[in-house]
C-alpha positions, 0 to 999 in steps of 0.5 A: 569638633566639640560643640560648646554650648555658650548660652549655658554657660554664659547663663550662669556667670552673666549676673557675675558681669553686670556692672549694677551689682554692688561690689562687696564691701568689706569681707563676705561671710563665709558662706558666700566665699564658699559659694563663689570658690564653688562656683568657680571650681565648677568652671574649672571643672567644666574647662577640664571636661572641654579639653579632655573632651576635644583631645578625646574626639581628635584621637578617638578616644572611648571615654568621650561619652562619659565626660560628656556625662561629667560635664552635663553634671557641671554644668548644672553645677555651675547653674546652680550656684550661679542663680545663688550668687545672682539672687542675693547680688554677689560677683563671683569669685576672683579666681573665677578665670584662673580656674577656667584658664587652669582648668583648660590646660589640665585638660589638655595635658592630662588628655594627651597622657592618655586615659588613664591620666584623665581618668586619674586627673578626675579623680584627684580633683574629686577627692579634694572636692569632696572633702572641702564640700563635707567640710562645708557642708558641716558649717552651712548646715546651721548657719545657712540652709539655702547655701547648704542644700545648694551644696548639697545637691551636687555631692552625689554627682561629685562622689560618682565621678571620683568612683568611676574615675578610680574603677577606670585608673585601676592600679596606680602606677607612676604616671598616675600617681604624678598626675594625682599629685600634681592636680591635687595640688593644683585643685587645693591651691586654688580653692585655698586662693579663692577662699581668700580673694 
């Protein structure tokens, strides 16, 4: 049975449930929306990890191990831009549940598929993360120090996983290649929406 560890998660959105927050008054700056769809994706991340995870138990899977390393490091993720958030009194995203939500079910679709799949699910997700955090990255730099070493501080992480996953897919093949195209998708889709919520 997946042991879920809800203080951890719920430490990091609660400040995003508190009614004594000011809601936004007119648009944020970007730094913020990058803040809040990063956050947001960390959710996600971590629902897929929980998904895969549970399936991987049931059918003893060998993988389990190491996504419980990848969702240790969202975890932490999602903590750390959800004591930004709360420091400077900004709700999370909007698109904050449809990530989680999202995210669950790619999980468990990808995990049904078998390794590969989620091997290549992780890797698609990662590719389109890295590339949106590098172009954050490259706005945040002069513009806001403390939301740019925030960024910063899980792009190791996030590279690892995109390097691990791939080495463990191996050569594509079509189930692969549909499941890179479909989360690709899904992963831009949701960023994009976010960014703009």
């Amino acid at each position: 049975m997946l042991r879920s560890t809800p203080s951890r998660d719920a430490a990091a959105m609660t400040h995003s449930l508190d009614p004594a927050l000011p809601a936004a008054i007119g648009p944020l700056p970007l730094a913020m929306r990058y803040l809040r769809v990063d956050h947001a994706g960390e959710f996600g991340a971590i629902q897929i990890y929980r998904a895969q995870i549970l399936i991987g138990r049931l059918l003893r899977r060998p993988y389990v191990a190491l996504l419980q390393d990848f969702l240790s490091h969202e975890r932490t993720h999602l903590a750390t831009f959800g004591d930004l958030l709360a420091a400077r009194g900004v709700r999370r995203c909007r698109s904050f549940l449809l990530c989680g939500i999202g995210g669950y079910a790619l999980g468990l679709s990808t995990a049904v598929l078998g390794e590969r799949a989620v091997m290549a699910c992780t890797r698609a997700v990662e590719t389109v993360v890295n590339r949106h955090l590098q172009e954050q990255l490259a706005h945040l730099i002069d513009t806001d120090p403390q939301a740019h070493a925030a960024v910063a501080s899980i792009v190791r992480d996030e590279l690892e996983h995109r390097d691990v996953a791939a080495e463990r897919v191996g050569a594509d093949g079509p189930l692969t290649r549909a499941v890179d195209a479909v989360v690709a998708i899904s992963t831009e889709s949701v960023i994009w929406l976010g960014l703009r919520l």
